[in-house]
TIVEX-790511 format. One record per residue (C-alpha): residue number from 1; x, y, z. Coordinates in Angstrom, 2 decimals, m for minus. Each point is the difference from the previous one (the first is absolute). Layout:
# TIVEX-790511
<pt><k>NUM</k><u>X</u><v>Y</v><w>Z</w></pt>
...
***
This chain:
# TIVEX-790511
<pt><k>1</k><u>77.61</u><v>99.86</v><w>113.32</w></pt>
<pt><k>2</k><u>m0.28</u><v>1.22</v><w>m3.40</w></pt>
<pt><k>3</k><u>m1.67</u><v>m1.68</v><w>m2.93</w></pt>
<pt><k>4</k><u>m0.62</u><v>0.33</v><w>m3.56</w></pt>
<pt><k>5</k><u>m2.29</u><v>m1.42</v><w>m2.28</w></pt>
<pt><k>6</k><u>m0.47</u><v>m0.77</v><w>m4.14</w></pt>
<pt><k>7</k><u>m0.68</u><v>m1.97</v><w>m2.31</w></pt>
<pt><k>8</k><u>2.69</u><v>m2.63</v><w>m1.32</w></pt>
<pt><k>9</k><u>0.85</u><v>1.49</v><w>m3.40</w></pt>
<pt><k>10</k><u>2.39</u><v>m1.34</v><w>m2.67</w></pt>
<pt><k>11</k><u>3.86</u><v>0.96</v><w>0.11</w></pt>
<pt><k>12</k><u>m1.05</u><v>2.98</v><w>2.30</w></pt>
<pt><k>13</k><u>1.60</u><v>3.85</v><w>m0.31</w></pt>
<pt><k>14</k><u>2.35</u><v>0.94</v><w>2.29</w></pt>
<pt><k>15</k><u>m2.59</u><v>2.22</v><w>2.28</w></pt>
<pt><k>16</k><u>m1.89</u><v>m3.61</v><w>0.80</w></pt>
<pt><k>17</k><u>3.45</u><v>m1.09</v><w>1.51</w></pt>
<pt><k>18</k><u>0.45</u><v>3.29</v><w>1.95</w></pt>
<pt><k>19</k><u>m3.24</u><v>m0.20</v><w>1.70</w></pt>
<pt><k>20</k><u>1.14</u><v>m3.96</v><w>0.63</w></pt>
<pt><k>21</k><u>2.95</u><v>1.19</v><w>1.96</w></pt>
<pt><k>22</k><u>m1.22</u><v>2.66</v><w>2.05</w></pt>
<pt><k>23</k><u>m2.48</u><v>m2.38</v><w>1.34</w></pt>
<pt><k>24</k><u>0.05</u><v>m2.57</v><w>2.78</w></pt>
<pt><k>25</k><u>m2.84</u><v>m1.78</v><w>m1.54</w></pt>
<pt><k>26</k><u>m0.83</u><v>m0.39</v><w>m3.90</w></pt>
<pt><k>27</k><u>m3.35</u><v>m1.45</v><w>m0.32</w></pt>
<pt><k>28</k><u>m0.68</u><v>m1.50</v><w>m3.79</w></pt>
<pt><k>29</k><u>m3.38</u><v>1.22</v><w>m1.40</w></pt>
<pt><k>30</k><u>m0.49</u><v>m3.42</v><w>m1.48</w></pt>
<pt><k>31</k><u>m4.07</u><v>m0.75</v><w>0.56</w></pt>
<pt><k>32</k><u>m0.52</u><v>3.39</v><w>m1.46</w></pt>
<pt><k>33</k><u>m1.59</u><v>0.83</v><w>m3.41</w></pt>
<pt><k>34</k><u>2.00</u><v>m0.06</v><w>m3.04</w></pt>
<pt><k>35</k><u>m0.42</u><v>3.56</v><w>m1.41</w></pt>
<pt><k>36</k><u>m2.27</u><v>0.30</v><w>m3.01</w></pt>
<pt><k>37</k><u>1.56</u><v>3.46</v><w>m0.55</w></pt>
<pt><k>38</k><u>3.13</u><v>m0.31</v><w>m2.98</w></pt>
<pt><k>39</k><u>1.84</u><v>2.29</v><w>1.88</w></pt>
<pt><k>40</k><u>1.68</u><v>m2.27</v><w>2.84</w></pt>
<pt><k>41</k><u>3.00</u><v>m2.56</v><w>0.25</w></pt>
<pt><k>42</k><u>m1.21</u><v>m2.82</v><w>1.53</w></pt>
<pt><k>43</k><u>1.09</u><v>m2.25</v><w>m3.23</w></pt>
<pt><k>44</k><u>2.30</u><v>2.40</v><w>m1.78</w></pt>
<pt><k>45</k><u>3.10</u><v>2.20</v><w>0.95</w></pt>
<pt><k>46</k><u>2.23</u><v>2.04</v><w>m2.68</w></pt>
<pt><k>47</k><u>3.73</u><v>m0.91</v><w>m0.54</w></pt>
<pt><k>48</k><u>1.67</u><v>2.26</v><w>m2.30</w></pt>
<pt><k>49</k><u>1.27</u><v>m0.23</v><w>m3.32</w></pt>
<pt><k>50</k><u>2.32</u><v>1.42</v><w>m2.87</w></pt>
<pt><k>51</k><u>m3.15</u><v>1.82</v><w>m1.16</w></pt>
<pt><k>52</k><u>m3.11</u><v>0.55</v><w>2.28</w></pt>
<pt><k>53</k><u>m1.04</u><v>m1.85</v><w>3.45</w></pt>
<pt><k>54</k><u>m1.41</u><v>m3.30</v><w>m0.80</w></pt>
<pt><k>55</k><u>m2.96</u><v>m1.61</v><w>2.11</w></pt>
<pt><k>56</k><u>0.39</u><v>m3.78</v><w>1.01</w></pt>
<pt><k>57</k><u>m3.55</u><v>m1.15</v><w>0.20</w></pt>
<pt><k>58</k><u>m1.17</u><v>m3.20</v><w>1.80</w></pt>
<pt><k>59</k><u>m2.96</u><v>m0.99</v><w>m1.97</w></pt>
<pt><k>60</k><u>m2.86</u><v>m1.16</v><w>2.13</w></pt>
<pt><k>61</k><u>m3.07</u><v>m2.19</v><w>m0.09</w></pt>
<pt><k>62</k><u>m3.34</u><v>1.75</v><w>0.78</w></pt>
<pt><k>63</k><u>1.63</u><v>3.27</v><w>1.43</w></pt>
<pt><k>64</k><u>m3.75</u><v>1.82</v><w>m0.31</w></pt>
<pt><k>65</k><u>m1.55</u><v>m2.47</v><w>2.22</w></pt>
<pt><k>66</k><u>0.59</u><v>1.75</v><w>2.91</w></pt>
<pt><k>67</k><u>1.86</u><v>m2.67</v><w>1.39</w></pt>
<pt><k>68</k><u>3.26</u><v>0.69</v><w>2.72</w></pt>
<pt><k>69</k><u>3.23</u><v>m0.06</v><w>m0.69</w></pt>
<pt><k>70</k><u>0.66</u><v>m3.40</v><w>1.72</w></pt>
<pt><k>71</k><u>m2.56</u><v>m1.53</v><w>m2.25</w></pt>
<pt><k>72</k><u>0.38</u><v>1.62</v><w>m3.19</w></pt>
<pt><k>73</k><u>1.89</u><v>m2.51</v><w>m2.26</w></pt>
<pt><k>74</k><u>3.11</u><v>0.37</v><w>m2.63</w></pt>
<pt><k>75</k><u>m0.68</u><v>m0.89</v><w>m3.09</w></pt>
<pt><k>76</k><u>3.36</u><v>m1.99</v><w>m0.79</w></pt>
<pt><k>77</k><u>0.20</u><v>1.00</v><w>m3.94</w></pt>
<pt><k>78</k><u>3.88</u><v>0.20</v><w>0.05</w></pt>
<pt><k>79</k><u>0.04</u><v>3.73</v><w>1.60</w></pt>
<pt><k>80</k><u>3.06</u><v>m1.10</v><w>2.29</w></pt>
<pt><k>81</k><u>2.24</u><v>m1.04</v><w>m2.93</w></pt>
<pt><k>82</k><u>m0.95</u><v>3.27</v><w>m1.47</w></pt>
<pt><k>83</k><u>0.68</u><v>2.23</v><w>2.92</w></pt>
<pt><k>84</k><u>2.76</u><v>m1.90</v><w>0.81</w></pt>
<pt><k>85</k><u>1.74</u><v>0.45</v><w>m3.97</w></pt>
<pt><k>86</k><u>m1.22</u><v>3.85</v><w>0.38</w></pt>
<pt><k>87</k><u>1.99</u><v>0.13</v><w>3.45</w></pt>
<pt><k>88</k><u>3.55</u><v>m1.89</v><w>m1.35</w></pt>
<pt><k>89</k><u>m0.44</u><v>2.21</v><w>m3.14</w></pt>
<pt><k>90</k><u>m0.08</u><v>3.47</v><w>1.92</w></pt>
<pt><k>91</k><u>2.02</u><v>m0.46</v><w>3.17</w></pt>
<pt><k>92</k><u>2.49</u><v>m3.03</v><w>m1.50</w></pt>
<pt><k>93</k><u>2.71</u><v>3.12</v><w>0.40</w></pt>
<pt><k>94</k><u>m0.64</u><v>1.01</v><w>3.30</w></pt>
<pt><k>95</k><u>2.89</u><v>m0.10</v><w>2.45</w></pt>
<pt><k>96</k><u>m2.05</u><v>m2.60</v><w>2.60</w></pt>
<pt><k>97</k><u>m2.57</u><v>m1.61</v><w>m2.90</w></pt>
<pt><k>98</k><u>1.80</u><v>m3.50</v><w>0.73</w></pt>
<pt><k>99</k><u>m0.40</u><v>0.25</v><w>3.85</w></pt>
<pt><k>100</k><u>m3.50</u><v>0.20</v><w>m0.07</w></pt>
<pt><k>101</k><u>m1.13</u><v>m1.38</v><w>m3.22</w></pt>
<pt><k>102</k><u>m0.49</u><v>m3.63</v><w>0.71</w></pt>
<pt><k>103</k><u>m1.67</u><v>0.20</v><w>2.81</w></pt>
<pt><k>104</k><u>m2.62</u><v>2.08</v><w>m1.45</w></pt>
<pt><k>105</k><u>m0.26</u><v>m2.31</v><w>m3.11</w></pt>
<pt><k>106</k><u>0.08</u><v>m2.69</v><w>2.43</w></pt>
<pt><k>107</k><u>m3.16</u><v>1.60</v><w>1.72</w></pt>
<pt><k>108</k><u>m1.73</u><v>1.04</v><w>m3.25</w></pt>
<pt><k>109</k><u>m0.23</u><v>m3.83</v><w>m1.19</w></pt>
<pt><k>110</k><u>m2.00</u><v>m1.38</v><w>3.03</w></pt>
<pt><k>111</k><u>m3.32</u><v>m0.87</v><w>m0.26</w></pt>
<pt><k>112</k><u>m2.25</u><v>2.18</v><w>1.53</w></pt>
<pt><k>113</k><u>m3.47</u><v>0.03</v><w>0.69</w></pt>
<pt><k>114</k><u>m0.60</u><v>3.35</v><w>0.81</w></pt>
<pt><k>115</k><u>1.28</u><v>3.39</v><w>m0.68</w></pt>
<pt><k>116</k><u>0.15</u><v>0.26</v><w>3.58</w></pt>
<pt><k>117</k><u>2.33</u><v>m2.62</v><w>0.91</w></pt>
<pt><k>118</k><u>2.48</u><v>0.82</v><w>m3.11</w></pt>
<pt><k>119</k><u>m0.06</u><v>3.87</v><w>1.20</w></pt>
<pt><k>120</k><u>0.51</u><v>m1.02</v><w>3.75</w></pt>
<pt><k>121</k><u>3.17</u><v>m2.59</v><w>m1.65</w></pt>
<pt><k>122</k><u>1.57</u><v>2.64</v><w>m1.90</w></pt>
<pt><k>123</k><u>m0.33</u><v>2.87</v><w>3.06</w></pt>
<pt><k>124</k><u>1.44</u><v>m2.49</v><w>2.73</w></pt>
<pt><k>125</k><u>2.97</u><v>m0.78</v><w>m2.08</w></pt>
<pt><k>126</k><u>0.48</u><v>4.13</v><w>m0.81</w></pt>
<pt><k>127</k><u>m0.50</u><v>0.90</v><w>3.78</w></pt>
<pt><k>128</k><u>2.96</u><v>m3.12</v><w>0.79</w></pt>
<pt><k>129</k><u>2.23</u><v>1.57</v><w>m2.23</w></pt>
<pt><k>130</k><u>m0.69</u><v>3.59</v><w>1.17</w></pt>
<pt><k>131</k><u>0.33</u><v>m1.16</v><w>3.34</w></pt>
<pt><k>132</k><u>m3.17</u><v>1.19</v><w>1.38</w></pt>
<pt><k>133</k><u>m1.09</u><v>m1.88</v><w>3.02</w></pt>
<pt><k>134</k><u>m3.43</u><v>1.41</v><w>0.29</w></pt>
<pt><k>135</k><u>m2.09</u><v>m2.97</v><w>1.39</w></pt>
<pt><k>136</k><u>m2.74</u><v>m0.65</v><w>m2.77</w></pt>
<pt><k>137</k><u>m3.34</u><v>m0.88</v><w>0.95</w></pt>
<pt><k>138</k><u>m2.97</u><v>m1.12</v><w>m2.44</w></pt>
<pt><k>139</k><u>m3.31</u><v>2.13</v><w>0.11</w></pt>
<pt><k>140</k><u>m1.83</u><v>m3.69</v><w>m0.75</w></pt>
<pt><k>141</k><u>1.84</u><v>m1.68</v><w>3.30</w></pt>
<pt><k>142</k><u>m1.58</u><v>3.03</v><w>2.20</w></pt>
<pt><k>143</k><u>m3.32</u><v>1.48</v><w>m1.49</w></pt>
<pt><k>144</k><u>m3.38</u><v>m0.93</v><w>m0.75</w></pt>
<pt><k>145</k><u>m1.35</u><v>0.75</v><w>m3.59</w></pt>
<pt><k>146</k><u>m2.57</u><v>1.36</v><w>1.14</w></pt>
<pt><k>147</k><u>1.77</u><v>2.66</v><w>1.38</w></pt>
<pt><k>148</k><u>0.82</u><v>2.54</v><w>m3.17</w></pt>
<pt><k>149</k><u>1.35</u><v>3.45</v><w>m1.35</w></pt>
<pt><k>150</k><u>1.31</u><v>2.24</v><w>3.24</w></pt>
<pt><k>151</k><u>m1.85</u><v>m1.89</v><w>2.64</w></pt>
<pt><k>152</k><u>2.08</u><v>m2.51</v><w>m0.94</w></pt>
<pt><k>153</k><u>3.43</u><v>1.81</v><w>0.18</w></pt>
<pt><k>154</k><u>m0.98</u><v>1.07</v><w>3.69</w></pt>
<pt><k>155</k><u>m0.81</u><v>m3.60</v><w>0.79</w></pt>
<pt><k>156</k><u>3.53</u><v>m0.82</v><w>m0.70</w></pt>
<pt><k>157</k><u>1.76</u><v>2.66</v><w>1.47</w></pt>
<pt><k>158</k><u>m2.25</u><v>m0.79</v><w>3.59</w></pt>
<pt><k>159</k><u>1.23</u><v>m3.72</v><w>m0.54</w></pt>
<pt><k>160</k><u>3.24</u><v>0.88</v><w>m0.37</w></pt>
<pt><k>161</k><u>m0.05</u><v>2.57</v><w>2.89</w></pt>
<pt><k>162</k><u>1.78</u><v>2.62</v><w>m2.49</w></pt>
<pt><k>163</k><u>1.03</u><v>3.13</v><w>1.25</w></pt>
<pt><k>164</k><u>1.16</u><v>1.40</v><w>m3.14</w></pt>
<pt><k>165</k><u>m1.41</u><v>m0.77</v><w>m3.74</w></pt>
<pt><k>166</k><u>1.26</u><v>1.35</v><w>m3.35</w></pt>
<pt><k>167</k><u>m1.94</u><v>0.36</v><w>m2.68</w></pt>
<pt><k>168</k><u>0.59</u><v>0.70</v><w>m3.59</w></pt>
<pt><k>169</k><u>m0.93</u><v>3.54</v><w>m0.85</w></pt>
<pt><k>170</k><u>m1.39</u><v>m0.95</v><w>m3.64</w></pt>
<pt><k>171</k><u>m4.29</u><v>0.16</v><w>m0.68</w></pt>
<pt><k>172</k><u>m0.47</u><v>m3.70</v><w>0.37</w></pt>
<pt><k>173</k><u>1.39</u><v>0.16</v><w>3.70</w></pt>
<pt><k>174</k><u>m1.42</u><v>3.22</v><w>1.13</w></pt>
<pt><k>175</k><u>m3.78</u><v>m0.74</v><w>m0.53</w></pt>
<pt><k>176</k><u>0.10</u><v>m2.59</v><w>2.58</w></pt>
<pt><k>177</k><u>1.81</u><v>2.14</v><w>2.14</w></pt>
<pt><k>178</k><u>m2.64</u><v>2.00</v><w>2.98</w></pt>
<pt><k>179</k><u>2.45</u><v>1.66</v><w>2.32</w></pt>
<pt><k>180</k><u>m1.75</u><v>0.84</v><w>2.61</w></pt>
<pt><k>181</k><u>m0.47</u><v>m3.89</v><w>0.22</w></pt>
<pt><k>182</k><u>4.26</u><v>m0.24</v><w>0.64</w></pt>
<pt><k>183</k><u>m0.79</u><v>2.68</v><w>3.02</w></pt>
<pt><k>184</k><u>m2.50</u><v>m1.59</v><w>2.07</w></pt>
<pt><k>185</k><u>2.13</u><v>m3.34</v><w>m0.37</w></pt>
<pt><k>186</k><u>3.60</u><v>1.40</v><w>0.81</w></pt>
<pt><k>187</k><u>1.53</u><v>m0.96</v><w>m3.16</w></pt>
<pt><k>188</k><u>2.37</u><v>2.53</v><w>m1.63</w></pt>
<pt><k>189</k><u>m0.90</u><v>0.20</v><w>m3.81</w></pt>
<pt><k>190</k><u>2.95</u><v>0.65</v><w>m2.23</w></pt>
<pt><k>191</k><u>0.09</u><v>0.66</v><w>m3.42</w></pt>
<pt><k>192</k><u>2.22</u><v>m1.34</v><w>m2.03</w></pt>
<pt><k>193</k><u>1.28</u><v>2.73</v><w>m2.97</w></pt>
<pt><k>194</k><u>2.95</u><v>m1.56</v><w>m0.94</w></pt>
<pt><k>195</k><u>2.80</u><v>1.92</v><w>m1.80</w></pt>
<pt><k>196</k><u>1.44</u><v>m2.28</v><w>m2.77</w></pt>
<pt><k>197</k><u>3.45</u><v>m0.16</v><w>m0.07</w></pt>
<pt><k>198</k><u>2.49</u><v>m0.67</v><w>m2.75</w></pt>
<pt><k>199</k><u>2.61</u><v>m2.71</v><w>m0.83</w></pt>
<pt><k>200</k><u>1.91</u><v>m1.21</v><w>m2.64</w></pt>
<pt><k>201</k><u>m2.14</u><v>m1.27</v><w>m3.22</w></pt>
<pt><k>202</k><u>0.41</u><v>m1.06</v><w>m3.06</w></pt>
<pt><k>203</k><u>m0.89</u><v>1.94</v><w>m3.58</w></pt>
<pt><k>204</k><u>0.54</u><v>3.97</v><w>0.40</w></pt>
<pt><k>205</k><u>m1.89</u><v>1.87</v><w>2.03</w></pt>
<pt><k>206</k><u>m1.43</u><v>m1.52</v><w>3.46</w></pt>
<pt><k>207</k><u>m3.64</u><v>m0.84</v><w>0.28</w></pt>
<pt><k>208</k><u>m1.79</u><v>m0.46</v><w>3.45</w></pt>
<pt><k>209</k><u>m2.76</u><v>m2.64</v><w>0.97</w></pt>
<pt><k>210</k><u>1.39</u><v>m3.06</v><w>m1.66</w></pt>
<pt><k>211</k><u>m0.27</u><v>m3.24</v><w>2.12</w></pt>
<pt><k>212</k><u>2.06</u><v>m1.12</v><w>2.68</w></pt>
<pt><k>213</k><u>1.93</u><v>m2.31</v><w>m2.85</w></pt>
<pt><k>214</k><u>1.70</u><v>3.32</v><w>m1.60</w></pt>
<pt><k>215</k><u>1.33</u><v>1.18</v><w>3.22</w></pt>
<pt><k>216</k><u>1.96</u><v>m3.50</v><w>0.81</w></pt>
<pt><k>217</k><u>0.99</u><v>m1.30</v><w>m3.24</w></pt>
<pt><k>218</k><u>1.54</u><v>4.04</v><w>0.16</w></pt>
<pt><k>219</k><u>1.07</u><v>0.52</v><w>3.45</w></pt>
<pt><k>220</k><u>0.39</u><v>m3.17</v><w>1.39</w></pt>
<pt><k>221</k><u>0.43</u><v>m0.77</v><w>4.16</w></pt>
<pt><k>222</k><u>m0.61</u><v>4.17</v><w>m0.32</w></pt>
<pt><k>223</k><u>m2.85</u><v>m0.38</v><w>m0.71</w></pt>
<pt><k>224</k><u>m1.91</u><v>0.32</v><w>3.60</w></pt>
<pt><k>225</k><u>2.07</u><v>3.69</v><w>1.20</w></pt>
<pt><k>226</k><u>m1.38</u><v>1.32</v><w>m3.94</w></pt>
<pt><k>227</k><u>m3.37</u><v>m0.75</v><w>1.24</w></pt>
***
């Protein structure tokens, strides 16, 4: 059984689908911490543009409360409309913008409480139309809060009776990572290092680690053998 784990992030990067369909099991972070830290996606992704890549930004209510990201609130100031002008404006011209577009703006006008559930809307609908079959399973449905940091990884993977489990290689993964911990329980720990690929963009010269949104308003039903 293998099994991966993160947090539900906005529009994820193609690497966050890779690890999604390599696994059996994809269990959603989502009674987790939002990170204090500037330098994470869980409410912004990059799409690019006809200059620079551009940040799409969810604002949030009380992100420095320490509160998870299934109870952290969006703070419904008219961000979709502007993501969603920013979007039609930049990718309006790309060869599959129209088979993908409504759905998303579709999505981006619901009413959500939490970042959580708008991340987890946006990431089923991008896994359906990448047709990844991973079964997805919610860290909140399985895990005790109590439970935290790596202890709580292993608690998961036990419940889930993984064999395998692949991890993200960057800093924020590896420190809860002990593994001597993987040896004593069987479970094969795999890093993931994932080699981006390229594919067909728009405006000169190609830049990596956009969202999933540049890949299929580019590539289309492609999309999934790029990744």
């Amino acid at each position: 059984m293998i099994v991966s784990i993160h947090q539900p992030n906005y529009m994820p990067w193609l690497g966050y689908f890779d690890k999604i369909a390599k696994s059996d099991i994809f269990v959603v972070f989502d009674n987790v911490q939002f990170p204090r830290s500037k330098q994470h996606f869980g409410h912004r992704n990059l799409i690019k543009t006809d200059k620079d890549p551009k940040w799409l930004t969810v604002p949030l209510i009380g992100k420095s409360e320490f509160k998870n990201f299934n109870e952290i609130e969006i703070n419904h100031n008219g961000w979709n409309e502007n993501h969603l002008n920013l979007i039609k404006n930049f990718y309006r011209k790309a060869k599959y913008f129209y088979q993908y577009y409504s759905d998303i703006e579709n999505l981006l006008n619901l009413n959500y409480e939490t970042l959580s559930d708008l991340n987890c809307s946006l990431i089923d609908y991008f896994l359906e139309k990448l047709n990844i079959d991973t079964e997805i399973i919610y860290c909140s449905d399985l895990c005790p809060t109590e439970i935290t940091g790596g202890d709580r990884i292993m608690y998961l993977l036990k419940k889930l009776n993984a064999t395998k489990y692949i991890s993200g290689s960057g800093p924020g993964s590896m420190r809860y990572i002990k593994e001597e911990e993987f040896k004593d329980n069987n479970i094969e720990l795999v890093w993931q290092n994932y080699d981006h690929p390229t594919y067909t963009q728009l405006y000169g010269e190609f830049k990596p680690y956009m969202g999933i949104i540049d890949l299929l308003f580019n590539e289309g039903k492609n999309s999934k053998n790029i990744i």
